[in-house]
C-alpha positions in Angstrom: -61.1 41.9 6.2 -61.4 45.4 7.1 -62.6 48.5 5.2 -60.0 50.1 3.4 -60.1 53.6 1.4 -57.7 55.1 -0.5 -56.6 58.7 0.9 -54.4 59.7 -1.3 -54.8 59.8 -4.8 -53.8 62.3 -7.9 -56.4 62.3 -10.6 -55.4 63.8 -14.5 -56.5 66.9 -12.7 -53.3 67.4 -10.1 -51.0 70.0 -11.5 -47.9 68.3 -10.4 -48.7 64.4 -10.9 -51.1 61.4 -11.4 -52.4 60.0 -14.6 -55.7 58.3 -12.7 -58.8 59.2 -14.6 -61.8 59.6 -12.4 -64.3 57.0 -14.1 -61.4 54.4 -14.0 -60.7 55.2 -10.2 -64.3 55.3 -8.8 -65.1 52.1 -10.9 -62.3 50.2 -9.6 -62.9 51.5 -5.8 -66.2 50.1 -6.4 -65.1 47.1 -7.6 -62.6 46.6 -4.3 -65.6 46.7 -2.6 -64.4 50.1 -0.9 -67.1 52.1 0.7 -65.6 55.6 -0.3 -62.3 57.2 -1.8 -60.8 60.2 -1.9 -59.3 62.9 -4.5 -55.7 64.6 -3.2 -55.5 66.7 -6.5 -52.4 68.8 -6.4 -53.3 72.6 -6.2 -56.9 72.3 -8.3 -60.2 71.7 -7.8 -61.0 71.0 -11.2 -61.7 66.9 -10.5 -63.9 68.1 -7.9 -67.6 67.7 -9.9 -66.8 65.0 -12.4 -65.5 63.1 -9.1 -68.5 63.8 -6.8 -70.7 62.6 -10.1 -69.0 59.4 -10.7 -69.0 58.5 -7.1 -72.3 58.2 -6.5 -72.6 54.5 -4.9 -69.4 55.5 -2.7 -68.3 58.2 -0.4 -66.3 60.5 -2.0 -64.0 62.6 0.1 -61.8 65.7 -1.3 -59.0 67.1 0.3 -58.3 71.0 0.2 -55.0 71.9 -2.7 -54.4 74.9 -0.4 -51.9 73.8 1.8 -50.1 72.6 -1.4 -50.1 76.1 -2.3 -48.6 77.1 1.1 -46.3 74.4 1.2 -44.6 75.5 -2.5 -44.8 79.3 -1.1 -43.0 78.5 2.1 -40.2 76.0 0.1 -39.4 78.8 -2.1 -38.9 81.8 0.5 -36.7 79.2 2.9 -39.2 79.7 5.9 -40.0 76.5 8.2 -43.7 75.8 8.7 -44.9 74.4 12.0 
């Protein structure tokens, strides 16, 4: 089978969704087998150092909440972003 990772995943942490707690996520990525996993928070970085602790037999990857924060701003005004 291939590697797999996860690339998309809310943690208690995102503002807007996901009920995942940390400890629970990176031990079940590790028990998958899956070589790294990463934290999509919604607008926070408050997962970020709990994460990066917990994962420290697997890679963990975290995505920037910015362009959630552009993404709400430009919904709101009407504006289309290419």
């Amino acid at each position: 089978m291939a590697p797999f990772a996860h690339l998309h995943v809310h943690s208690e942490y995102s503002l807007l969704d996901g009920a995942c707690r940390i400890p629970a996520l990176v031990q079940r990525a590790r028990e998958l087998g899956m070589e790294a996993v990463a934290l999509t928070d919604h607008g926070t970085l408050g997962g970020v150092v709990q994460f990066y602790r917990a994962a420290a037999e697997i890679v963990p990857i975290r995505e920037d909440p910015s362009h959630d924060l552009t993404a709400i701003a430009s919904r709101l005004d009407e504006t289309v972003v290419r």
